[in-house]
C-alpha positions as CSV (number, residue, x, y, z in Angstrom):
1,X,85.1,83.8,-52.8
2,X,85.7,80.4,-50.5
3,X,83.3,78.1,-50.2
4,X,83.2,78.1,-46.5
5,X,83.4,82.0,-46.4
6,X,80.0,81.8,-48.3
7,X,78.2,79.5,-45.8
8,X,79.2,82.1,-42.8
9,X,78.1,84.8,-43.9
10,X,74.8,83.3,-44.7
11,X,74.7,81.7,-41.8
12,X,75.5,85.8,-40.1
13,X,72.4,87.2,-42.0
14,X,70.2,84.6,-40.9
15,X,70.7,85.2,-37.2
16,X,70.3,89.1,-37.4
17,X,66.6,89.6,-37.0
18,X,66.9,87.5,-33.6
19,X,69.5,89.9,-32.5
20,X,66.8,92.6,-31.9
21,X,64.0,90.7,-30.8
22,X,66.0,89.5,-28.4
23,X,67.4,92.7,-26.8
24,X,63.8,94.2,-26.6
25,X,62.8,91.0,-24.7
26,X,65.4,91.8,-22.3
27,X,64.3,95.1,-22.0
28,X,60.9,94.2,-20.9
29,X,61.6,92.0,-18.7
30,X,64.0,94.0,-16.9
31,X,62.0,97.5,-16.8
32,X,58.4,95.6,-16.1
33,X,55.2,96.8,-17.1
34,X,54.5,100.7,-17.4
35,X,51.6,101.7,-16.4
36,X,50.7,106.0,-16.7
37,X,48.7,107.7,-14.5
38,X,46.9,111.2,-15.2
39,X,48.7,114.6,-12.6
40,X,44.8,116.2,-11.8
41,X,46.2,120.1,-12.2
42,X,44.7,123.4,-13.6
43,X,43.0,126.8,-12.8
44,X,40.1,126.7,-10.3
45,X,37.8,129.5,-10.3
46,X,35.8,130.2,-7.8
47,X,33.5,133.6,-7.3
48,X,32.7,134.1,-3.2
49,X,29.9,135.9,-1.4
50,X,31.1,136.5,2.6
51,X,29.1,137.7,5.4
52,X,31.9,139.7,7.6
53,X,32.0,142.0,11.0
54,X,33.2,145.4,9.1
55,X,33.2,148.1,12.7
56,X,31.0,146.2,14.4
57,X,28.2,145.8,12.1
58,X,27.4,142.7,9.4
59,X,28.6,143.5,5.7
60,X,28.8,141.6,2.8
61,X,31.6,140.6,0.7
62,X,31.7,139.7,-3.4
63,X,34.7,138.6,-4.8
64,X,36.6,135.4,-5.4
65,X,39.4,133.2,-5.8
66,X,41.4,132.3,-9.1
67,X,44.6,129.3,-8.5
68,X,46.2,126.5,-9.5
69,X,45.7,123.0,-8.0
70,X,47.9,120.3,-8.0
71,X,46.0,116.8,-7.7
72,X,42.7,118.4,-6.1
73,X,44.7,118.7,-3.1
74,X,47.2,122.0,-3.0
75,X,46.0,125.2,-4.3
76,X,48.2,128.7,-4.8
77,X,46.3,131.8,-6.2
78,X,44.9,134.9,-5.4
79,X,42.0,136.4,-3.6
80,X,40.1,139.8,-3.3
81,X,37.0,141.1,-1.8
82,X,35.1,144.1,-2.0
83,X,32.7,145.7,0.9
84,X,29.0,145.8,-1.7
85,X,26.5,147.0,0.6
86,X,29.1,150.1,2.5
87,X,26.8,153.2,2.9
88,X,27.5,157.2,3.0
89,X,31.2,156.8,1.2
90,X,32.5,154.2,3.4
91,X,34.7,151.4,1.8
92,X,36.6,148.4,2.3
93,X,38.6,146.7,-0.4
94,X,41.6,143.6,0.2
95,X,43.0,141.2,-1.5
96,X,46.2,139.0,-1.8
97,X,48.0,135.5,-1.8
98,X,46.3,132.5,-1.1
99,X,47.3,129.0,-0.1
100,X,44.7,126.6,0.5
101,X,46.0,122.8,1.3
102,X,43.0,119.6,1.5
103,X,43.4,117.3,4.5
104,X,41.3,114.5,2.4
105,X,41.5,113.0,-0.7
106,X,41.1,115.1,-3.7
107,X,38.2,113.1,-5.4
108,X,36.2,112.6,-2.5
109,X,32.7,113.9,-2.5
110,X,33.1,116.0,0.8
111,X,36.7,117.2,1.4
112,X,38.1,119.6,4.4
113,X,41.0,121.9,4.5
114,X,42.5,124.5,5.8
115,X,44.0,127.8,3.9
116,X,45.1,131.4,4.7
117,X,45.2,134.6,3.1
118,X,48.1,137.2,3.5
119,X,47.9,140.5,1.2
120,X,47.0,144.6,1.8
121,X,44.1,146.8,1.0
122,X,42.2,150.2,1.7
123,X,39.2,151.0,3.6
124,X,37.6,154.2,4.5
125,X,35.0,154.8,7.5
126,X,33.1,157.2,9.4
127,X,34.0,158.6,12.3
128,X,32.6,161.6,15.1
129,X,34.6,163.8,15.6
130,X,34.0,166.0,18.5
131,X,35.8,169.7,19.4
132,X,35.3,170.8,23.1
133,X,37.6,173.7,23.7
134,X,39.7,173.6,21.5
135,X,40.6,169.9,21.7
136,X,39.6,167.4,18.7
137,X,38.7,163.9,19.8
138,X,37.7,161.2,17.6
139,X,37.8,157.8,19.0
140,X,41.8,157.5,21.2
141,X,43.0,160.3,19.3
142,X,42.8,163.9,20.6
143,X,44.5,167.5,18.9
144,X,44.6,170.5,20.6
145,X,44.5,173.6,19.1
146,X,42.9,177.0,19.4
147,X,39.8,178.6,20.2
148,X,36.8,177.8,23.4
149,X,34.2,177.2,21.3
150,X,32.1,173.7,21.8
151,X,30.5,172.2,19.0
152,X,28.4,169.6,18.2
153,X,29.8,165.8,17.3
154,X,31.1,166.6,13.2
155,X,31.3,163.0,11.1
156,X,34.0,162.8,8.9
157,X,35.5,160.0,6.5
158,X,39.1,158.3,7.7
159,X,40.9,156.3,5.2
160,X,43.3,153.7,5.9
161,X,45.8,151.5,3.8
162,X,46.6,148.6,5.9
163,X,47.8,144.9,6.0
164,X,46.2,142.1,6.4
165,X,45.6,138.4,6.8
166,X,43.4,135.5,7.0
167,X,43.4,132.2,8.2
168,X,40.5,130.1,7.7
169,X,38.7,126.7,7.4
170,X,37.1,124.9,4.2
171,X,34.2,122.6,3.7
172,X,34.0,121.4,-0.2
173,X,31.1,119.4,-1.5
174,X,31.7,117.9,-4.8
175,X,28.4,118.5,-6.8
176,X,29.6,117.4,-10.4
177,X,32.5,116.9,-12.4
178,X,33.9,120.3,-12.3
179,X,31.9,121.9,-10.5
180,X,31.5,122.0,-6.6
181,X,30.2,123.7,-3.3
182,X,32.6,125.7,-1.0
183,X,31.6,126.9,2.7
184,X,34.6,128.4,4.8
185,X,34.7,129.9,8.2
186,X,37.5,132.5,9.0
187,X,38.5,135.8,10.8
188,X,40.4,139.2,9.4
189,X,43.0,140.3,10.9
190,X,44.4,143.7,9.6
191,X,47.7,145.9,10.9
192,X,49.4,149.3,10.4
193,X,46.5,151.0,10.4
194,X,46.6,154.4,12.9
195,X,43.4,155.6,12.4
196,X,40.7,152.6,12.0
197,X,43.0,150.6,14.9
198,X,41.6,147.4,14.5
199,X,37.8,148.1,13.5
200,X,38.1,146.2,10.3
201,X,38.5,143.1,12.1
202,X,36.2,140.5,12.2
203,X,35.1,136.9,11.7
204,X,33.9,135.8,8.0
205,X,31.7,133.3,6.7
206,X,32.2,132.4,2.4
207,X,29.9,130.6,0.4
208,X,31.7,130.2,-3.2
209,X,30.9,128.2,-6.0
210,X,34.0,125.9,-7.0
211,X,34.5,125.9,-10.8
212,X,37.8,123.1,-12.1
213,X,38.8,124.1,-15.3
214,X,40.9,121.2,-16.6
């Protein structure tokens, strides 16, 4: 080998570990510092209690809430309720989708939103029915058929399938960690239903008990 081919490529291997060095020193000066932040999502549970109007008379509701949240701010989940205290075979059963969005801050200690319900269910209540002359009347509804006799008023059990939905408003109260208090303040509004028409309506009050899972 030449003498002077020697010295280059001594020279070359010398000057290969600053090759690197200085190409990650460009990189970091040209991308900056990286900094990672933590995305606040999971399943929130939350069981409900409700005081409702169910025809006109106070009822109360157990069930709950199961969703995911995205930074304690958007939720999307699912809902049902069931009628505990109904009497002499009534019912009242609903559920469906649920979006629930938080107009404050996520981690703030009291937070307010707004969210809505939209779903189906069943219900079935009692109703007089009444037969003067041949003609059966219970509530708008009237049959005619045969036959003069008068009778007293008869209760029987209608039975619905209906639609329904339910906007309300939220109040949360952070209480710990995971766990926090949820008060909401809403109103039921059902459709398709031709024999209840409109009796399970009604304005709802929810205390829940908000449980964050991640």
């Amino acid at each position: 080998m030449h003498p002077g081919a020697g010295v280059v490529l001594v020279v070359a291997l010398a000057a290969l570990p600053a090759v690197p060095a200085s190409a990650q020193a460009g990189t970091g000066s040209a991308d900056g510092p990286m900094s990672v932040e933590r995305v606040e999502q999971g399943v929130v549970v939350t069981p409900e209690v409700s005081v409702t109007r169910v025809d006109g008379e106070t009822g109360a509701l157990l069930g709950g809430t199961v969703g995911w949240t995205v930074e304690r701010r958007v939720t999307f989940g699912g809902a049902g309720y069931w009628w505990a205290n109904a009497a002499d075979g009534e019912r009242l059963v609903y559920g469906g989708g649920v979006v629930e969005w938080l107009l404050t801050p996520g981690d703030a200690p009291v937070r307010f939103g707004v969210r809505g319900l939209v779903g189906g269910g069943t219900a079935t209540l009692g109703a007089e029915v009444h037969i003067l002359g041949g003609d059966v009347r219970f509530g708008s509804h009237r049959a005619t058929g045969p036959g003069p006799a008068i009778y007293p008023p008869q209760r029987f059990l209608l039975r619905d399938e209906f639609l329904v939905a339910e906007p309300s408003v939220a109040l949360k109260l952070r209480l710990m960690r995971r766990i926090g208090l949820s008060l909401g303040a809403g109103y039921r509004l059902t459709g398709r239903t031709p024999l209840l028409e409109g009796r399970l309506d009604g304005f709802t009050g929810v205390l829940g008990v908000e449980i964050d899972t991640w």
